[in-house]
C-alpha positions as CSV (number, residue, x, y, z in Angstrom):
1,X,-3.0,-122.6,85.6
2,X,-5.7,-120.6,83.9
3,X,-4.1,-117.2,81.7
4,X,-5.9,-115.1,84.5
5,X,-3.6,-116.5,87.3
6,X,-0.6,-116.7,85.0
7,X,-0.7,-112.7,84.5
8,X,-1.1,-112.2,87.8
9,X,1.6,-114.2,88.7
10,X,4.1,-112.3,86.3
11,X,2.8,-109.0,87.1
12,X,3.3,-109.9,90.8
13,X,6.9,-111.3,90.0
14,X,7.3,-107.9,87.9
15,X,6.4,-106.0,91.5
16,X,8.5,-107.2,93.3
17,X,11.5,-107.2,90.9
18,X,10.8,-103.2,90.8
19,X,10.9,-103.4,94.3
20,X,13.7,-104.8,94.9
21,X,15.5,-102.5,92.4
22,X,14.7,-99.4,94.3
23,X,16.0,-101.0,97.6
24,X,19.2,-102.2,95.7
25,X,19.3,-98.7,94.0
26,X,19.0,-97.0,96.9
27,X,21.5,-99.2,99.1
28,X,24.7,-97.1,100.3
29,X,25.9,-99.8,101.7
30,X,24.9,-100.7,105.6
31,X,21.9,-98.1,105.4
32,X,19.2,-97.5,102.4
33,X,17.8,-93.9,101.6
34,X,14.3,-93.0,100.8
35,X,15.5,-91.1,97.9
36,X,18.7,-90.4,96.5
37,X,17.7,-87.0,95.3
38,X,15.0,-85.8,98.2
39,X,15.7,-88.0,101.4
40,X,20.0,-89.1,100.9
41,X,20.4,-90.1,104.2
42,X,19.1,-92.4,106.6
43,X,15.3,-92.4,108.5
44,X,14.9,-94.2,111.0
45,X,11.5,-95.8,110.7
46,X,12.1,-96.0,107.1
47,X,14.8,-98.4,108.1
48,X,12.8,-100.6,109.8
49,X,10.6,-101.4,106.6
50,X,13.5,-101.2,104.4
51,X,14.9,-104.0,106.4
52,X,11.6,-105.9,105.8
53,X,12.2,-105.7,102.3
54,X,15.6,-107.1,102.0
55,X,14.8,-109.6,104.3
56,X,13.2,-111.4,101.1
57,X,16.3,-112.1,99.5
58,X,19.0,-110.6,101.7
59,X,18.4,-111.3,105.7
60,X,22.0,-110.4,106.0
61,X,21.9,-107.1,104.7
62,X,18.2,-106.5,106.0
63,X,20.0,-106.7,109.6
64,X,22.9,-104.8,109.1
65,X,20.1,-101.9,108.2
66,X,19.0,-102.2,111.7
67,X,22.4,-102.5,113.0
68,X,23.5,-99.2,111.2
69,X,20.4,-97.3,112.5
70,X,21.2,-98.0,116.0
71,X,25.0,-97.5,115.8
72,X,23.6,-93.9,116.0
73,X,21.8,-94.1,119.6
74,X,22.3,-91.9,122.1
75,X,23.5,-92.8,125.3
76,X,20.6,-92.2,126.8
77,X,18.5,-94.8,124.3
78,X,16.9,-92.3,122.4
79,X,17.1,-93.2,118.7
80,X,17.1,-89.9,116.2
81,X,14.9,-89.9,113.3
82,X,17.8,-89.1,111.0
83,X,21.2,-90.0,110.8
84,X,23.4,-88.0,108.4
85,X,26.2,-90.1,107.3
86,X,27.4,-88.7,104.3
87,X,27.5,-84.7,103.9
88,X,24.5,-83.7,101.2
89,X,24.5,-79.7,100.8
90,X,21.2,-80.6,98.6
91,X,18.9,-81.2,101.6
92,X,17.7,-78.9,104.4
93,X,17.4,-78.9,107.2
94,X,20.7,-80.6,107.3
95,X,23.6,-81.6,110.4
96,X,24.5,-77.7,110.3
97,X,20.7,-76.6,111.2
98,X,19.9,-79.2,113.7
99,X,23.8,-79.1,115.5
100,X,22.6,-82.2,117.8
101,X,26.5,-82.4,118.4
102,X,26.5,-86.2,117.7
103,X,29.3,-88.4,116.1
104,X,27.5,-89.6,113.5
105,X,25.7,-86.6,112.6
106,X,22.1,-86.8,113.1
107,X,18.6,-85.0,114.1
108,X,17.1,-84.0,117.3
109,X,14.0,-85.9,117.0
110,X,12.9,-89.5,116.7
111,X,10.8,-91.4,115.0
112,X,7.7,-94.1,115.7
113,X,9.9,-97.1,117.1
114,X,8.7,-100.0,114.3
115,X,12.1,-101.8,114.8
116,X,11.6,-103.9,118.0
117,X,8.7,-105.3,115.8
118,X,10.9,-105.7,113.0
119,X,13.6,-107.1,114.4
120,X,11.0,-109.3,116.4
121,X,9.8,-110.7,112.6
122,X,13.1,-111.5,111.2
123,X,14.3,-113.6,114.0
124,X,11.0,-115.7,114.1
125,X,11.3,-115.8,110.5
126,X,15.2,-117.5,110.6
127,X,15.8,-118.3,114.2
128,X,19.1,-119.6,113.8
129,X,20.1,-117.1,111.4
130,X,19.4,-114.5,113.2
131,X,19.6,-114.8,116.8
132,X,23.2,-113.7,116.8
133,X,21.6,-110.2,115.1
134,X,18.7,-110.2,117.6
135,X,20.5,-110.6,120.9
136,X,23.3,-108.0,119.4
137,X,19.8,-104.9,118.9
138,X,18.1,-106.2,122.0
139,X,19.5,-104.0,124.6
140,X,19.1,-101.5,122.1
141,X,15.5,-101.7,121.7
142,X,15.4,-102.0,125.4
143,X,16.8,-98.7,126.0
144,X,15.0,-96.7,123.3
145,X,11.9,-98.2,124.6
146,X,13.0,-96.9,128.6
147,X,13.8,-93.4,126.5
148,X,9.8,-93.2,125.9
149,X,8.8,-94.2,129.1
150,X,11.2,-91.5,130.9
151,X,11.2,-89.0,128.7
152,X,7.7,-89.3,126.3
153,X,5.3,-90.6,128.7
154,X,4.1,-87.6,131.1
155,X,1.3,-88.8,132.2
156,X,2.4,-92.1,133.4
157,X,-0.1,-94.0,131.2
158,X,2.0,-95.3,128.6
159,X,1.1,-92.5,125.7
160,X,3.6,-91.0,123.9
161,X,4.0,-87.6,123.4
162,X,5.7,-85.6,120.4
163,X,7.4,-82.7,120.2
164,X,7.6,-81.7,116.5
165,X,5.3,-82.9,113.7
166,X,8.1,-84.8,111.9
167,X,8.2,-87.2,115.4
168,X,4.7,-88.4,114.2
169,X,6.0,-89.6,110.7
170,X,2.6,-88.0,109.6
171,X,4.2,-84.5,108.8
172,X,1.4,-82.2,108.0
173,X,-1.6,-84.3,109.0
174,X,-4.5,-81.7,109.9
175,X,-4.3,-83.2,113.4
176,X,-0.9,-80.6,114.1
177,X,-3.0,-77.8,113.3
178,X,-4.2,-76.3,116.0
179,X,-1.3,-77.1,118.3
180,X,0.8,-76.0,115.7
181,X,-0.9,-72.4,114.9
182,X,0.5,-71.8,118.4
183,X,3.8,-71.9,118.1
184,X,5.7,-68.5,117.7
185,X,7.5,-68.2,114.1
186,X,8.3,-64.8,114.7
187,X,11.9,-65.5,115.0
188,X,13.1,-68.3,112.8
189,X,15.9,-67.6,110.7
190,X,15.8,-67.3,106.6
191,X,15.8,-70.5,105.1
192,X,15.2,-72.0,101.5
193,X,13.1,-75.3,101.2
194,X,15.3,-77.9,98.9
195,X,12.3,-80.3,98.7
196,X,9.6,-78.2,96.4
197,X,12.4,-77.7,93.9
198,X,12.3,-81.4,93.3
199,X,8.6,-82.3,94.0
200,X,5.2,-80.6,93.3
201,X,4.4,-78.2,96.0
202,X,0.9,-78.8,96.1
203,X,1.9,-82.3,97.4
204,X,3.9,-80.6,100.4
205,X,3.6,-79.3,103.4
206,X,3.1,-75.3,103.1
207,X,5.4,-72.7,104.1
208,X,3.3,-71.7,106.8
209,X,3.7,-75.9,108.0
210,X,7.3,-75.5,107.3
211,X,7.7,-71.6,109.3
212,X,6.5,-74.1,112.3
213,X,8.7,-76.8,111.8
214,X,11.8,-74.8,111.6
215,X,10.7,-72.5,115.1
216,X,10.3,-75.9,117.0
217,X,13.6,-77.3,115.8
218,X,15.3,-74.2,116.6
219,X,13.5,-74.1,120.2
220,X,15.1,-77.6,120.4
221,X,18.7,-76.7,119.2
222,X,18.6,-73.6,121.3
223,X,18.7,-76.0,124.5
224,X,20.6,-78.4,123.2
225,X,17.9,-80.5,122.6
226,X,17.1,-81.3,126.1
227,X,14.4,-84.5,126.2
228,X,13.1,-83.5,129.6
229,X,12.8,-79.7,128.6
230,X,11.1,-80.6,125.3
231,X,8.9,-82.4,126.8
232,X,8.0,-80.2,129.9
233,X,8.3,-76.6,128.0
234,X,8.5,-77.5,124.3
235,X,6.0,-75.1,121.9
236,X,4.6,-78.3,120.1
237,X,3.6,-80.9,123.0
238,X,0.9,-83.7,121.6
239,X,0.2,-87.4,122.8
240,X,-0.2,-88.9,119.3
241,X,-2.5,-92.1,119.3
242,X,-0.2,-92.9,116.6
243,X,3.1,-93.2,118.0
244,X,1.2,-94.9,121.2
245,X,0.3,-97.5,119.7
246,X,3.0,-97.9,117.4
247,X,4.6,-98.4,120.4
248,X,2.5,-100.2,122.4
249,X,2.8,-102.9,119.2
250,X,6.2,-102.8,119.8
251,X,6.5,-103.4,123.2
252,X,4.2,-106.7,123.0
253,X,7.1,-107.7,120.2
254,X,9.9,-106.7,122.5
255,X,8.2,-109.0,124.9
256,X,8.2,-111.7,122.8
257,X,11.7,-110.9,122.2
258,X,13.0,-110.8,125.9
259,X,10.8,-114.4,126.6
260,X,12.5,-116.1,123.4
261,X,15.9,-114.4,124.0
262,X,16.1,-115.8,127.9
263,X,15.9,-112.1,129.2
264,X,13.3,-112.2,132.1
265,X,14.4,-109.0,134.1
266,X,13.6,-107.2,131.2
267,X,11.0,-109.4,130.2
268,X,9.1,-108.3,133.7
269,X,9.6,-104.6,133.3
270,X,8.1,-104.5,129.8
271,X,4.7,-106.3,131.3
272,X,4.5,-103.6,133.5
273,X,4.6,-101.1,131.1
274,X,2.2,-102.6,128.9
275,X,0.1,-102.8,131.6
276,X,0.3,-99.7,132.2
277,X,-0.5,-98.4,128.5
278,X,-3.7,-100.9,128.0
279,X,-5.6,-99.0,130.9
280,X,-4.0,-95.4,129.5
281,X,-5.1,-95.7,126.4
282,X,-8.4,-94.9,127.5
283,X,-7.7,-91.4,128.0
284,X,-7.4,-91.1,124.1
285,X,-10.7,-92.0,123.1
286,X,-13.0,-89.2,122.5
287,X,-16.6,-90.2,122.6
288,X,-18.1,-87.7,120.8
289,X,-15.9,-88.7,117.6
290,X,-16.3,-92.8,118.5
291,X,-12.1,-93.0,118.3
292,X,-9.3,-92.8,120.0
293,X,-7.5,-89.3,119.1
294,X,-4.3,-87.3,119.7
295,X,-4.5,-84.7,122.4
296,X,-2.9,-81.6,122.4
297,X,-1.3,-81.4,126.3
298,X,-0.3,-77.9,125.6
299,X,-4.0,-76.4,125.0
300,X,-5.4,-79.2,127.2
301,X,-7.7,-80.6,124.5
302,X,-8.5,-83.5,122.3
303,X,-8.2,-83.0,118.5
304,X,-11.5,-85.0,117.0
305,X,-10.4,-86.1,113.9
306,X,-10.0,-89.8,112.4
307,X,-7.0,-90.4,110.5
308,X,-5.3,-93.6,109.3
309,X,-3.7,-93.5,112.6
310,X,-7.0,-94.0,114.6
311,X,-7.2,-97.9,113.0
312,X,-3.9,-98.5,114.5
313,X,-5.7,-99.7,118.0
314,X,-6.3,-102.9,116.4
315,X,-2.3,-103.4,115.4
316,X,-1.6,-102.2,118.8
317,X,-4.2,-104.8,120.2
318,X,-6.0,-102.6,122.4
319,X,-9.2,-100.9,123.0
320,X,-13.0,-102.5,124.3
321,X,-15.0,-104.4,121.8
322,X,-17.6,-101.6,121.1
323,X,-14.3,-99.5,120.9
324,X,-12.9,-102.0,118.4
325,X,-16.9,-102.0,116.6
326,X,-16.6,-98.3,116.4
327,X,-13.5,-98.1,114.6
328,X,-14.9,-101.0,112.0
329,X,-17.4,-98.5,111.3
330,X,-15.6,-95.6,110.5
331,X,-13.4,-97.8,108.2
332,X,-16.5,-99.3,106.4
333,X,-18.2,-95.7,105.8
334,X,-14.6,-94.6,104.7
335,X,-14.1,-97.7,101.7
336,X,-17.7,-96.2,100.7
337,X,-16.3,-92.8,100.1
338,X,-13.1,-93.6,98.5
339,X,-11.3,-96.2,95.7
340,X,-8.5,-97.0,97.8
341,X,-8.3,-97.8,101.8
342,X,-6.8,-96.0,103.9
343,X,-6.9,-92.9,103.4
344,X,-4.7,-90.5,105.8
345,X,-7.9,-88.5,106.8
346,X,-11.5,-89.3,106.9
347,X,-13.0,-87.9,103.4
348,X,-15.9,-86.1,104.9
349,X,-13.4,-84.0,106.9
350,X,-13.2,-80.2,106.0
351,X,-9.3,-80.5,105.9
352,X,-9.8,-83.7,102.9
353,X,-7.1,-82.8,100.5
354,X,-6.3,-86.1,97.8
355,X,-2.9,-84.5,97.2
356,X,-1.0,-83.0,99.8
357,X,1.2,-85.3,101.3
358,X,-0.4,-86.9,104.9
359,X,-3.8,-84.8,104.6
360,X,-5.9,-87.3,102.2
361,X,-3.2,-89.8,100.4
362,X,-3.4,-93.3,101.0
363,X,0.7,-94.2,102.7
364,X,1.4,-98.0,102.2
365,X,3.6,-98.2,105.6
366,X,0.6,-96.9,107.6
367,X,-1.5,-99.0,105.3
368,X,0.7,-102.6,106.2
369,X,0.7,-101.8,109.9
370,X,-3.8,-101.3,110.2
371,X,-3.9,-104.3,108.0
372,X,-1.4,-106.8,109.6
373,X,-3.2,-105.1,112.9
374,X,-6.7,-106.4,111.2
375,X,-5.4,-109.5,110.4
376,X,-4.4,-110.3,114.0
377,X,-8.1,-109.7,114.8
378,X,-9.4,-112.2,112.2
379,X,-10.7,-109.1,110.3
């Protein structure tokens, strides 16, 4: 092996011990926080990679990080983006802000639903291992994924709509903006942000971002976060193309779940709604920008703006082939602007900010999901 190749190797082996020290660090035993300082409890789709991670040298422990996550599911299969396990007065908003009235503890929001792919990995990856694990989640993943298509789909076409920012697991991306300006902060109570006291603040969301957060989760707590009022009356209303195709992804992978598992009912139903989605998606794209782009239901309007999330079509497997062409172009006038792909906004955008959190930075998650997507399409 030539020195070159040797160095990489050990850097590569050095990688992936540090890695696997901040899982192992961060492990509380069933569930893994993001940070034990900034983020001590559990995310949801943080989870879902987390259990990716383990699953390199712990598939036991990378399912029981799954298995945790959805002992906190509703009963009517929606799956919050955090669970609060463990009391932590260093983080706000906490349990006593979002009073979801849930045993465990948890948010009134969810999170894009990566774990029927996840789950969908680790059992082809140890079938006999892990089907035990994989029938266990399956009519979990069955009914978060009905939760969306009752309760997130309004249009009948398979898109997903939010209802806060922190749904999108792109906080502050420029596309919440304008839907986002609208909503009425007149009334939210005091609060003190525990996250800039740990973090730069010109890597965060701003205090006006934040004024809006806090109004829509206390429009959600003040009706007891109702799914179907959210979604029918809720001040922040958007079909994100990221979520939708997060989830579309997800339902081709529960799919293959349901066929390998022997469930064909369920099996049937998911085709329909696939079916359903690959025509919807349509209604995304916005010509003028040549990608598909969230849409703001509330103003009635499309928000032209390429993100990271508008290369998840081709993870998602959807889309026309001069669709599909345009979105390769965008991505190869983007690696001329910038040193690292991909960033979380187009560069030549007004809103470009390298810095602040989803508004410019390059995120690895989003970054694995367009490249595994690309990969699929022998890109």
């Amino acid at each position: 092996m030539s020195d070159s190749r040797t160095r990489e190797s050990t850097r590569q082996c050095d990688l992936d011990q540090k890695a696997r020290a901040i899982l192992e660090r961060n492990d509380r035993g069933g569930y893994t926080v993001p940070n034990g300082e900034v983020y001590p409890f559990q995310w949801n789709w943080d989870s879902a990679f987390v259990a990716l991670g383990f699953s390199t040298f712990a598939p036991a422990r990378a399912w029981a990080e799954l298995e945790t996550l959805f002992r906190a599911q509703w009963p009517d299969g929606f799956v919050p983006h955090i669970v609060f396990w463990k009391p932590d007065p260093g983080y706000f908003p906490g349990p006593e802000v979002w009073q979801a009235g849930r045993d465990p503890a948890t948010s009134g929001i969810t999170q894009p639903p990566v774990a029927a792919s996840v789950v969908r990995w680790l059992f082809e990856a140890d079938r006999e291992g892990g089907r035990e694990h994989a029938e266990r989640l399956f009519p979990a993943l069955v009914g978060w994924h009905r939760w969306f298509a009752e309760f997130r789909d309004p249009l009948k076409k398979g898109l997903v709509l939010v209802v806060h920012p922190w749904e999108t697991g792109r906080d502050n991306s420029p596309e919440w903006d304008a839907p986002a300006a609208a909503v009425d902060t007149s009334r939210i109570a005091p609060y003190e942000r525990r996250d800039i006291a740990k973090l730069d603040h010109g890597m965060r969301p701003t205090k006006e971002d934040y004024d809006r957060y806090l109004a829509i989760l206390e429009f959600g707590r003040d009706h007891s976060w109702d799914h179907s009022l959210m979604a029918e009356c809720g001040p922040f209303r958007v079909l994100d193309v990221g979520m939708t195709m997060i989830l579309i992804r997800a339902e081709r992978d529960l799919l293959a779940l349901a066929e390998m598992l022997g469930h064909e009912a369920e099996a049937a139903e998911i085709r329909k709604r696939l079916d359903r989605a690959a025509e919807g998606v349509s209604f995304l794209w916005n010509e003028e920008v040549g990608a598909f782009c969230s849409y703001d239901m509330v103003a009635g309007r499309s928000l032209p703006m390429i993100t990271s999330a508008a290369f998840l079509p081709f993870y998602a497997g959807v889309g026309t082939p001069e669709q599909r062409a345009a979105l390769l172009d965008h991505l190869a006038r983007i690696a001329s602007r910038v040193r690292y792909l991909v960033p979380s906004l187009d560069p030549e955008h007004g809103a470009f900010d390298a810095i602040r959190y989803w508004r410019g930075p390059v995120w690895a998650v989003v970054n694995f999901l367009i490249a595994r997507g690309l990969a699929d399409e022998g890109e």
